[in-house]
C-alpha positions as a Markdown table, in Angstrom:
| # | Residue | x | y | z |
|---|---|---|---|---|
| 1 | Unk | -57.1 | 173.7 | -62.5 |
| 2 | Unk | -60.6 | 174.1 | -61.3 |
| 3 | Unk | -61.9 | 170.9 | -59.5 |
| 4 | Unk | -65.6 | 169.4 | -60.6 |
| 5 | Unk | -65.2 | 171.3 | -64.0 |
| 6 | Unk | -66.7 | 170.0 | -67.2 |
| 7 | Unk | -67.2 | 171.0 | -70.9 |
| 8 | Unk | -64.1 | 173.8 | -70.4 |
| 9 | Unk | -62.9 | 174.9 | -73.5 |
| 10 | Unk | -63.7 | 177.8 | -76.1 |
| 11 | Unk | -67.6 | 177.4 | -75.6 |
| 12 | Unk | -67.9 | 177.7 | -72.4 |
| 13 | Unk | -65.3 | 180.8 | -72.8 |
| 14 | Unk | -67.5 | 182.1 | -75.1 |
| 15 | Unk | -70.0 | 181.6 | -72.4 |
| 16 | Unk | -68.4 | 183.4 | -69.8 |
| 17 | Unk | -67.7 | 186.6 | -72.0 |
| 18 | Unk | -71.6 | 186.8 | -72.8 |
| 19 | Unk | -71.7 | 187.2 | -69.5 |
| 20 | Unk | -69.2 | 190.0 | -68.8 |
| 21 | Unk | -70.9 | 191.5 | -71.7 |
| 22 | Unk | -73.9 | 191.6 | -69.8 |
| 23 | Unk | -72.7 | 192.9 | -66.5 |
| 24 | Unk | -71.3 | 195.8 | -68.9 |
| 25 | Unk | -74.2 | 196.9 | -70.6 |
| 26 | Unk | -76.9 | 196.3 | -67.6 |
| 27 | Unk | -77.6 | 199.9 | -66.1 |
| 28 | Unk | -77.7 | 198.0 | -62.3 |
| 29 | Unk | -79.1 | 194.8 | -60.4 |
| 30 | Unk | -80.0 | 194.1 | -57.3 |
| 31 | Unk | -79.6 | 191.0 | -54.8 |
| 32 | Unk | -78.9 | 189.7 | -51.5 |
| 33 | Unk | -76.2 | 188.0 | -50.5 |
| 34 | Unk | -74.4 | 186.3 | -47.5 |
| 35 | Unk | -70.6 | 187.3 | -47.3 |
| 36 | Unk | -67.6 | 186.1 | -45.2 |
| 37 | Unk | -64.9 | 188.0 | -45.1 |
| 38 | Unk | -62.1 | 185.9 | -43.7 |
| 39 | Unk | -58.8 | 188.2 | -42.5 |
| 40 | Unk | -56.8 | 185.3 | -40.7 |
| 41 | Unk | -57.0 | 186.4 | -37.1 |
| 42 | Unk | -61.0 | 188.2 | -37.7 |
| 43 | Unk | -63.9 | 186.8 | -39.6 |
| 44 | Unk | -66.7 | 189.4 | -40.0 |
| 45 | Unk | -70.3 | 187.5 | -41.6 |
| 46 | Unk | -72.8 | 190.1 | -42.8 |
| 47 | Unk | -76.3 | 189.5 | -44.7 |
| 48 | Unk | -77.0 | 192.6 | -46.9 |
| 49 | Unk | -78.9 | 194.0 | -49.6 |
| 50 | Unk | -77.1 | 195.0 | -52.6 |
| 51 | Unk | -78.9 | 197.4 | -55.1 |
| 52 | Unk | -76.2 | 199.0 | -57.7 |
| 53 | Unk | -77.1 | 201.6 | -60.9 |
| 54 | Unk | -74.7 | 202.8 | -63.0 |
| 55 | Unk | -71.1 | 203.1 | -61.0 |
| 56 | Unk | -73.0 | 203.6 | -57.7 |
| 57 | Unk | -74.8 | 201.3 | -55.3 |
| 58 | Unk | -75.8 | 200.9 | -52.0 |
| 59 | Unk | -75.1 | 198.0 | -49.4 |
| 60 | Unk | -78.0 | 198.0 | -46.4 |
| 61 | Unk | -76.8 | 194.8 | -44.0 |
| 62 | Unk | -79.3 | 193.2 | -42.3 |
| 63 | Unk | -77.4 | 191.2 | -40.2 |
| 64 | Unk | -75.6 | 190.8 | -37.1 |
| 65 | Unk | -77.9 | 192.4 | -35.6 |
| 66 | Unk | -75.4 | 195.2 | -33.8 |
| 67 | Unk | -74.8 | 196.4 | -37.5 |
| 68 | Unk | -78.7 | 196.0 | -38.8 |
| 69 | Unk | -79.9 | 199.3 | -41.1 |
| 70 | Unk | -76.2 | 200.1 | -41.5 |
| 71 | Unk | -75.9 | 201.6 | -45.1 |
| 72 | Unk | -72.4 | 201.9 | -47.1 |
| 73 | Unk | -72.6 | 203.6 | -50.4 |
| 74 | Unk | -70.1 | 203.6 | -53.3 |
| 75 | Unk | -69.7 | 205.7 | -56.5 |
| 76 | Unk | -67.7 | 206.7 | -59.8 |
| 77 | Unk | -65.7 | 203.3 | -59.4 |
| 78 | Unk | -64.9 | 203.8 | -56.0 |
| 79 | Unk | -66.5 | 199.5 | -55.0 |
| 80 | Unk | -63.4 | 198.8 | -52.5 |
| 81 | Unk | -66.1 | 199.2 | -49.2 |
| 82 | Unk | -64.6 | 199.0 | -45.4 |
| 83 | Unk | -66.1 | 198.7 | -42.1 |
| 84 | Unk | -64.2 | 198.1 | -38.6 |
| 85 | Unk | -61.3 | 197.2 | -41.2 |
| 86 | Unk | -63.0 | 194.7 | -43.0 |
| 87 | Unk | -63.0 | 195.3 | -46.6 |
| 88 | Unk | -65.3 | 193.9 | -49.4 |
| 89 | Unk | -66.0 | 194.2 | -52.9 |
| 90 | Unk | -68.7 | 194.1 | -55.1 |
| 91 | Unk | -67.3 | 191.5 | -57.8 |
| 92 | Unk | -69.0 | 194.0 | -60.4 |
| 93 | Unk | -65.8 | 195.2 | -61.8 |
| 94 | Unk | -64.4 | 191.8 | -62.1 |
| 95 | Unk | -67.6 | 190.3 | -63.7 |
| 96 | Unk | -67.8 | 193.0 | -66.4 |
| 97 | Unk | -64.2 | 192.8 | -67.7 |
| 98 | Unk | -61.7 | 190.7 | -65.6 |
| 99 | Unk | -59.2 | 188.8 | -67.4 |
| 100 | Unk | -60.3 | 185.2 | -68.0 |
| 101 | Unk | -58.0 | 182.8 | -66.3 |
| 102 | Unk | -59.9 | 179.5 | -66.4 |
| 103 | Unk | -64.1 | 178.9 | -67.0 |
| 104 | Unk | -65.7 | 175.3 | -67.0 |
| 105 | Unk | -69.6 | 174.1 | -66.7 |
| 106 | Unk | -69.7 | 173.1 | -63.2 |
| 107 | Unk | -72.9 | 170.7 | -61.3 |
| 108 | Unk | -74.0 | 172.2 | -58.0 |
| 109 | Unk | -76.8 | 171.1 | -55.8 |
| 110 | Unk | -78.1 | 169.4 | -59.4 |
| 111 | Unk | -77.9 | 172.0 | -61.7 |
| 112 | Unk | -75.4 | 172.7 | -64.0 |
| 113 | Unk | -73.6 | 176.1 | -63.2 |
| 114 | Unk | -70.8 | 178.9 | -65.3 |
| 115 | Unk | -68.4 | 178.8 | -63.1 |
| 116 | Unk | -65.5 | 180.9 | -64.1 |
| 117 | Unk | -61.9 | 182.2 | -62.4 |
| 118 | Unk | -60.8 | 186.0 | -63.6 |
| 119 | Unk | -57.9 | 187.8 | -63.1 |
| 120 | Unk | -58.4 | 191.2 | -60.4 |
| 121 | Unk | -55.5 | 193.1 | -60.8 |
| 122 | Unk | -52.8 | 191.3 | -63.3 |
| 123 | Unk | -49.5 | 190.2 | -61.6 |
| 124 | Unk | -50.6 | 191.7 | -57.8 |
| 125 | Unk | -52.3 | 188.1 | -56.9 |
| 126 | Unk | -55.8 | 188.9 | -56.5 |
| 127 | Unk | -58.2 | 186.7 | -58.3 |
| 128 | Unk | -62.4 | 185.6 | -58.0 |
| 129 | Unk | -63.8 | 183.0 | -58.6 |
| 130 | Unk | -67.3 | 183.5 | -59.9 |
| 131 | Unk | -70.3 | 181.0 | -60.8 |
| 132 | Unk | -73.1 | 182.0 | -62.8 |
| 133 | Unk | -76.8 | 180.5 | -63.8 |
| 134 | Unk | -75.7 | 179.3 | -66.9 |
| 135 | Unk | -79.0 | 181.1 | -68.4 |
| 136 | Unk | -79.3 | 184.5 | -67.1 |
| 137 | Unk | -75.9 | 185.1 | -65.9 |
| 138 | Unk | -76.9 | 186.3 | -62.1 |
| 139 | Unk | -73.9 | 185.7 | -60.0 |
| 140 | Unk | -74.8 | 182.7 | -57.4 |
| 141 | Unk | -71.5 | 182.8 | -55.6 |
| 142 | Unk | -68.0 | 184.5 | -55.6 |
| 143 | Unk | -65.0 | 184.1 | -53.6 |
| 144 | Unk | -62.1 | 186.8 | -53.6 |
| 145 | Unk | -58.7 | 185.3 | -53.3 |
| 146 | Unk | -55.4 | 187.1 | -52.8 |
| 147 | Unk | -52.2 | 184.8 | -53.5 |
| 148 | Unk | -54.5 | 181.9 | -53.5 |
| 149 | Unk | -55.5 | 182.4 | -49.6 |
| 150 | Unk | -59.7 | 183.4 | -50.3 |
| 151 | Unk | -60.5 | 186.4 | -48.0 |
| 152 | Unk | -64.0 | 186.8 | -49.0 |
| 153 | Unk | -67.1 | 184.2 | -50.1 |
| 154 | Unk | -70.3 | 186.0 | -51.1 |
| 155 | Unk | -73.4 | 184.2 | -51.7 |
| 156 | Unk | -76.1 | 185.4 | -53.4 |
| 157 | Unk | -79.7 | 184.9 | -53.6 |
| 158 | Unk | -82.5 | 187.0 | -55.6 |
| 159 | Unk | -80.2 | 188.5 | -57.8 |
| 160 | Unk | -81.4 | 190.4 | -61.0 |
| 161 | Unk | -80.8 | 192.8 | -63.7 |
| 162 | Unk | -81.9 | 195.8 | -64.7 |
| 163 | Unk | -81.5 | 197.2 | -68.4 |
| 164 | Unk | -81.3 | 200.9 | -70.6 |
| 165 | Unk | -83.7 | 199.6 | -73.1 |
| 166 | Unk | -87.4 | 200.0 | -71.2 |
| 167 | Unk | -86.1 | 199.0 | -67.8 |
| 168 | Unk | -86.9 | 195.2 | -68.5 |
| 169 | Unk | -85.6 | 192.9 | -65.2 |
| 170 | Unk | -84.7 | 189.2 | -65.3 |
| 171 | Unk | -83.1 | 186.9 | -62.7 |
């Protein structure tokens, strides 16, 4: 059970596959985002810039400062990304179709947030958590777990969408 959940149930379900709707039919976004990725004996911290269209994106970190203006690129599905064997993942896939395990309204820092737990990869153990403006969708936070140890925490900030119709953005 998710901790400091309220108002689960069908509705807020029905909230969190609005949202996977959405990540399926935007054409790309774009945000920044603190991640931790957590492999026992290494913890690698990166700030980045994330801008994705279509099934491709790029990832520019900003910081540490060793690896500023280092630029990892992904396409045709391929979002599994690895540097000095550190891997992360984009959380796209998962946010536009991952198999609902759990979803509740959430409060955070004030403010109610969709905070919702999806399936990666059926039996194999993987899951993320993921929580969502309630409004727009934009991902605030996700945390990749595997056998319910989370290897990486992603924060973002200034995330936004991009759609088909006329290129309209929102965040």
């Amino acid at each position: 059970l998710l901790t400091g959940c309220t108002g689960g149930g069908s509705s807020t379900k029905g909230k969190l596959e609005a949202a996977q709707s959405v990540y399926r039919t935007m054409s790309g976004c774009t945000a920044q985002a603190e991640i931790t990725a957590d492999y026992g004996q290494r913890v690698y911290g990166y700030t980045v810039d994330l801008t994705v269209k279509g099934g491709s994106g790029v990832m520019t970190v900003k910081e540490p400062e060793n690896l500023a203006g280092t630029v990892l690129t992904w396409s045709d599905g391929e979002t599994q990304l690895a540097f000095d064997g550190a891997e992360l993942d984009t959380t796209l896939p998962a946010c536009q179709g991952g198999e609902i395990v759990d979803c509740c309204m959430e409060e955070q820092a004030g403010a109610q947030v969709l905070h919702g737990t999806l399936d990666l990869d059926g039996d194999q153990g993987g899951q993320i958590q993921c929580w969502f403006q309630p409004d727009s969708y934009g991902l605030l936070r996700a945390e990749l777990s595997q056998d319910g140890v989370t290897v990486v925490t992603m924060k973002f900030s200034d995330f936004s969408f991009t759609f088909p119709e006329g290129g309209a953005e929102y965040s």
